[in-house]
VEXTIVEX-615744 format. One record per atom (N, C-alpha, C): x, y, z. Coordinates in nm, 2 decimals. Layout:
<sites>
+--------+--------+--------+
!      u !      v !      w !
+--------+--------+--------+
!      X !      Y !      Z !
...
+--------+--------+--------+
</sites>
This chain:
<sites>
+--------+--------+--------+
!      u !      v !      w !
+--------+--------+--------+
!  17.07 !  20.71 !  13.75 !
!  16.97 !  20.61 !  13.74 !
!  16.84 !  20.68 !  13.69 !
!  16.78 !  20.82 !  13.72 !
!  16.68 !  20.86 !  13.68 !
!  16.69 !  20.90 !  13.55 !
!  16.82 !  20.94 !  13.50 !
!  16.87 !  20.99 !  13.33 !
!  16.84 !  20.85 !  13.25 !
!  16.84 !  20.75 !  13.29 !
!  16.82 !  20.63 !  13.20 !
!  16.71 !  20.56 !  13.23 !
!  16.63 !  20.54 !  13.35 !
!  16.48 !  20.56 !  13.36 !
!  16.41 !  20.64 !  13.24 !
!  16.44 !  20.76 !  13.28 !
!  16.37 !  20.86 !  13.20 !
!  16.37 !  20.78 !  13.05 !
!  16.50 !  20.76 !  13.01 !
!  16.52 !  20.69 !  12.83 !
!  16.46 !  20.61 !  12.81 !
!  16.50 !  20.52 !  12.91 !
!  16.35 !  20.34 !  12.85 !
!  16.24 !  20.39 !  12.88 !
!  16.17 !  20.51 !  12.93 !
!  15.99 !  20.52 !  12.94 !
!  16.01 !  20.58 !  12.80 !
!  16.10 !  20.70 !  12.77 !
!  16.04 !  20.75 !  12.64 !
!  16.06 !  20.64 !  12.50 !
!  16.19 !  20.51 !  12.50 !
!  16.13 !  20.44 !  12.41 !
!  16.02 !  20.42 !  12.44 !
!  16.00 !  20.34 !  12.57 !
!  15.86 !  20.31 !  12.53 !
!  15.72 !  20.34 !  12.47 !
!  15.76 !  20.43 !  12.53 !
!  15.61 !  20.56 !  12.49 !
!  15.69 !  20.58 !  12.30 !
!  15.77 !  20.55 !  12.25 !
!  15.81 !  20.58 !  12.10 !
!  15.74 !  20.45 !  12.03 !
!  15.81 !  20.33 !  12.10 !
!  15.73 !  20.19 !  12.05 !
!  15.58 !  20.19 !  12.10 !
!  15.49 !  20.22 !  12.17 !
!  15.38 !  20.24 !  12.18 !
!  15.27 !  20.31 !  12.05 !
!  15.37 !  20.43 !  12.04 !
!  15.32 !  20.51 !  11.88 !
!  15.34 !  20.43 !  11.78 !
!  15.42 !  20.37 !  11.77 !
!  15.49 !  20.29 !  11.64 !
!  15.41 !  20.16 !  11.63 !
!  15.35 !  20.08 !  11.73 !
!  15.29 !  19.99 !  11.73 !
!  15.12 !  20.01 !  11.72 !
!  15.09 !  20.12 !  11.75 !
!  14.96 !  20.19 !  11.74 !
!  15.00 !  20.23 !  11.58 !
!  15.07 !  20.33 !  11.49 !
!  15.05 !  20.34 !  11.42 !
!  14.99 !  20.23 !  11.29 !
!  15.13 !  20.16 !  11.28 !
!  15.15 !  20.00 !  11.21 !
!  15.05 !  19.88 !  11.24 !
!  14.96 !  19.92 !  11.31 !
!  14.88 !  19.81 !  11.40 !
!  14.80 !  19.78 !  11.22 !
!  14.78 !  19.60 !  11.19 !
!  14.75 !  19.55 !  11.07 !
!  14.58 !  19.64 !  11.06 !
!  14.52 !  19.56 !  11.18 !
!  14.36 !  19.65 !  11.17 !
!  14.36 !  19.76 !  11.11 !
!  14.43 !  19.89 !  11.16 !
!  14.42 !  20.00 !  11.05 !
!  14.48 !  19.98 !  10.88 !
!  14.49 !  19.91 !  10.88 !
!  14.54 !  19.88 !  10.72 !
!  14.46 !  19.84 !  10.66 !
!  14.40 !  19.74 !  10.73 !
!  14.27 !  19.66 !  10.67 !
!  14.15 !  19.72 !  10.64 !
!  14.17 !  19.74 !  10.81 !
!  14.04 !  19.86 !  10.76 !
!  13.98 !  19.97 !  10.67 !
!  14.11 !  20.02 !  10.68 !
!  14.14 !  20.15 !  10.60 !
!  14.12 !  20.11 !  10.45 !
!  14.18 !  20.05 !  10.43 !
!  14.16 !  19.96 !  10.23 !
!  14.00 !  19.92 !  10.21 !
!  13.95 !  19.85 !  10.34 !
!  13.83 !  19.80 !  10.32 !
!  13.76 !  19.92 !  10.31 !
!  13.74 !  19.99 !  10.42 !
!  13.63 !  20.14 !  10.36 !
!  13.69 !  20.21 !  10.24 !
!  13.78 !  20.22 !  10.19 !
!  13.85 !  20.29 !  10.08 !
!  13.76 !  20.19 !   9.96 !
!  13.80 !  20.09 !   9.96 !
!  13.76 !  20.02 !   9.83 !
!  13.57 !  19.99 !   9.83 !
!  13.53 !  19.99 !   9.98 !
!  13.43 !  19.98 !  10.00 !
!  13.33 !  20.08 !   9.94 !
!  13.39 !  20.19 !  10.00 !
!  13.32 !  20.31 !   9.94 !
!  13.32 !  20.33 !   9.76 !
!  13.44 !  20.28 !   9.72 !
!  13.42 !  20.32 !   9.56 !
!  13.33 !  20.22 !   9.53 !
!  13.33 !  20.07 !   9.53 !
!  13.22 !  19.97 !   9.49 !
!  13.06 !  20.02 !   9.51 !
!  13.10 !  20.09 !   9.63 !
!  12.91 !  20.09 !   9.63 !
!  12.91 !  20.22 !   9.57 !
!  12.96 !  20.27 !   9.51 !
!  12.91 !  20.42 !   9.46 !
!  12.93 !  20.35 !   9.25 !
!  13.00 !  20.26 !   9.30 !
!  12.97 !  20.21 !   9.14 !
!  12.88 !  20.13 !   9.12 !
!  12.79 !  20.08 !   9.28 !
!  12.68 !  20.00 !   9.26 !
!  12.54 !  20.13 !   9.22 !
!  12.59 !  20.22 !   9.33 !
!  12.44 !  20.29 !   9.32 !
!  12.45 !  20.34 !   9.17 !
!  12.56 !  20.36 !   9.03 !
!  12.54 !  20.46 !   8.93 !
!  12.53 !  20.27 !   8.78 !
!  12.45 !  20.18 !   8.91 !
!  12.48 !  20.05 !   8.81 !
!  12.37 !  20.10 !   8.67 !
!  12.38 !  20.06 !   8.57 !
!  12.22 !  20.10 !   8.51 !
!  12.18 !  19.94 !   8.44 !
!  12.08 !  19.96 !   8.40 !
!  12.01 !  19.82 !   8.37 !
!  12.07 !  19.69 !   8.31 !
!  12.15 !  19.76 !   8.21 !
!  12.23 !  19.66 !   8.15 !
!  12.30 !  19.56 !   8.25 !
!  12.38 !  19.64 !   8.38 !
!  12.43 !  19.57 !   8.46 !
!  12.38 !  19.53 !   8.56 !
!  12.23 !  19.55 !   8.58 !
!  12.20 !  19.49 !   8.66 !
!  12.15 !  19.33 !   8.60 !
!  12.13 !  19.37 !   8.44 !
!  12.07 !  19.25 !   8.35 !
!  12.18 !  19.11 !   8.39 !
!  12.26 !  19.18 !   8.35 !
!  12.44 !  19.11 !   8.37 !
!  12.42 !  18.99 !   8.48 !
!  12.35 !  19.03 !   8.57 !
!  12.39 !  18.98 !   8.72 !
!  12.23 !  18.92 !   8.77 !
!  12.19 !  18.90 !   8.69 !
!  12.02 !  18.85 !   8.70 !
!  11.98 !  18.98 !   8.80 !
!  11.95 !  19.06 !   8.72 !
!  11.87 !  19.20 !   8.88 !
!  11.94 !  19.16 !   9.01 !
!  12.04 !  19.16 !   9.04 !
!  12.12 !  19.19 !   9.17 !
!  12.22 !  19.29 !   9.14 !
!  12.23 !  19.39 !   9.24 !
!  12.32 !  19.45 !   9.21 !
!  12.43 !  19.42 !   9.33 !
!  12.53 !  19.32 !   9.28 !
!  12.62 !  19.34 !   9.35 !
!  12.73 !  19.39 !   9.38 !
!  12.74 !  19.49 !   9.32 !
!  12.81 !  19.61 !   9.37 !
!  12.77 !  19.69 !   9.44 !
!  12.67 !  19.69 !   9.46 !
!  12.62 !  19.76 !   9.59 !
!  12.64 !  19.66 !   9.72 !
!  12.55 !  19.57 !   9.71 !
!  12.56 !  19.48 !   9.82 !
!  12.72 !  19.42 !   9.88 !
!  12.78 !  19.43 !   9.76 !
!  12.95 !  19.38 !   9.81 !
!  13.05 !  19.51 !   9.83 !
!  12.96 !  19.63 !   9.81 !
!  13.02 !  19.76 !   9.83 !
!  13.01 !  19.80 !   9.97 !
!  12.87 !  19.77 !  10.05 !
!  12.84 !  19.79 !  10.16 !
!  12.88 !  19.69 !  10.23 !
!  12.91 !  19.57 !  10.20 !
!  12.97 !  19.47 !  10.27 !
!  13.07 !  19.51 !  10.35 !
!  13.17 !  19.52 !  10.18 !
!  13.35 !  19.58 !  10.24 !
!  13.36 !  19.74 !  10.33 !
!  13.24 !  19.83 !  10.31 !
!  13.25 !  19.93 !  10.40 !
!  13.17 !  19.89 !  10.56 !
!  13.13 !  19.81 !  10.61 !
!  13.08 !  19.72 !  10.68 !
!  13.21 !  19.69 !  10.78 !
!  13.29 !  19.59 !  10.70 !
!  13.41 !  19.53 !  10.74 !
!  13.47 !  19.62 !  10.75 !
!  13.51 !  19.68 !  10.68 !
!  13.64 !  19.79 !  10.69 !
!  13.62 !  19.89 !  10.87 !
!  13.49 !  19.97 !  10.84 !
!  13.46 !  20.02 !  10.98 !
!  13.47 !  19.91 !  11.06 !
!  13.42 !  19.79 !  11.05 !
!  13.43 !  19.72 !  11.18 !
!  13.60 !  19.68 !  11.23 !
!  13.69 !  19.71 !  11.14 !
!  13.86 !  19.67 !  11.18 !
!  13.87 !  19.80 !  11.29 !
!  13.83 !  19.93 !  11.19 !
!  13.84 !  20.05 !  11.26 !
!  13.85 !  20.08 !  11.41 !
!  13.71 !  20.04 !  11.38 !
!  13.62 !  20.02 !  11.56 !
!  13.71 !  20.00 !  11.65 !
!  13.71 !  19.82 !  11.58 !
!  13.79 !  19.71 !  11.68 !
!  13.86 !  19.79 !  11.73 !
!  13.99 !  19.85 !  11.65 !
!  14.14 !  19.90 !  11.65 !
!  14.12 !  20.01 !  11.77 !
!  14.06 !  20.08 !  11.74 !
!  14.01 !  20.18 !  11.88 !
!  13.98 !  20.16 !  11.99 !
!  13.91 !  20.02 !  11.99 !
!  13.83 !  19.99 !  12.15 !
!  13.95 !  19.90 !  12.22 !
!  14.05 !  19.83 !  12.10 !
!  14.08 !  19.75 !  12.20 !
!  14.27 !  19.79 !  12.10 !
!  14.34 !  19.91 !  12.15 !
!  14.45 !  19.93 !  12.08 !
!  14.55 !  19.80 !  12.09 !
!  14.68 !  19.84 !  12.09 !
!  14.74 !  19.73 !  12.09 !
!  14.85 !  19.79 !  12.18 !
!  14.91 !  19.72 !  12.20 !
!  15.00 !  19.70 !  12.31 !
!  15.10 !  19.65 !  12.33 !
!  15.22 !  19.75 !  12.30 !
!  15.36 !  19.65 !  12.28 !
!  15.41 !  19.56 !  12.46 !
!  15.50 !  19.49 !  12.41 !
!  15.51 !  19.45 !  12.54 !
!  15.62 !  19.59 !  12.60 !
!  15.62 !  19.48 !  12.74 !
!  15.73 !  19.63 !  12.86 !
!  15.89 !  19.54 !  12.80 !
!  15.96 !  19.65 !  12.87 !
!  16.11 !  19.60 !  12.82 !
!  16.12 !  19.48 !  12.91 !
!  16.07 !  19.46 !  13.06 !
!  16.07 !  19.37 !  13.15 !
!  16.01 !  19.22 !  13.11 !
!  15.89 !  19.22 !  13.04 !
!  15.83 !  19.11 !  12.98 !
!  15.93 !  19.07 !  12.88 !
!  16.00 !  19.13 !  12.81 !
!  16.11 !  19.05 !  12.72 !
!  16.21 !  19.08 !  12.76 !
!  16.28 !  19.08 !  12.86 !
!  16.37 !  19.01 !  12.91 !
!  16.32 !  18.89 !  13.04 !
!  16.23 !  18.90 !  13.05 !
!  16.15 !  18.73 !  13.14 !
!  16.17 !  18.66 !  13.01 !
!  16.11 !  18.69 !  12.88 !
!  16.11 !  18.60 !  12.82 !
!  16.19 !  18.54 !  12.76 !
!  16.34 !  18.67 !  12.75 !
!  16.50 !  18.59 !  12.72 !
!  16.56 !  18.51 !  12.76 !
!  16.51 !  18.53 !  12.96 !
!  16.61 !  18.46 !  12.97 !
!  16.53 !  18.32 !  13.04 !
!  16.36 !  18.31 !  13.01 !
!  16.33 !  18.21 !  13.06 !
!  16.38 !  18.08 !  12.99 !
!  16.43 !  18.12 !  12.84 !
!  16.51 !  17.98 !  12.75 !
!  16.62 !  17.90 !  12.80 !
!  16.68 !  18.03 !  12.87 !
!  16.86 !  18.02 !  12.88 !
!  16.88 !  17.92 !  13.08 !
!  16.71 !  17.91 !  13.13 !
!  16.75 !  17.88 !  13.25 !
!  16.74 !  17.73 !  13.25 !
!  16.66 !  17.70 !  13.10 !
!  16.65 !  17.50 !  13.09 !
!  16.79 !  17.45 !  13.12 !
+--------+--------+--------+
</sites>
């Protein structure tokens, strides 16, 4: 009994990594500061002509800092509040709560 204890905690603890890895917020995030950061570095090198373009706004800056804005804030989230697969016990409650109608 303890040799197969032992097995379902270390899945667990495998699907815990795996669900922390793949977790969508780091994806998003990660793309948003990625793309974030290039926009605003093409906003700060805008020169006149494009800022003419856009009636004197530069929005590449302002939508550069936006998406790096967003992107850290997925980050954050993802950190403060990870995610959390279920237990092996919670899905088998929920297998067999179908099979008892």
């Amino acid at each position: 009994m303890s040799d197969y204890q032992h097995e379902v905690e270390e899945l667990e603890r495998e699907s815990a990594t795996a669900a922390r890895l793949f977790d969508v917020r780091r994806i998003i995030g990660g793309l948003f500061a990625v793309y974030g950061v290039i926009v605003t570095i093409a906003g700060v090198m805008a020169t006149d002509a494009d800022l003419k373009k856009a009636q004197n706004i530069n929005i590449n800056l302002w939508t550069g800092l936006g998406m790096l804005a967003l992107g850290l804030f997925f980050l954050i989230w993802q950190q403060l509040r990870p995610a959390v697969p279920p237990r092996a016990e919670e899905l088998a409650e929920e297998g067999d709560g179908g099979r008892e109608a």
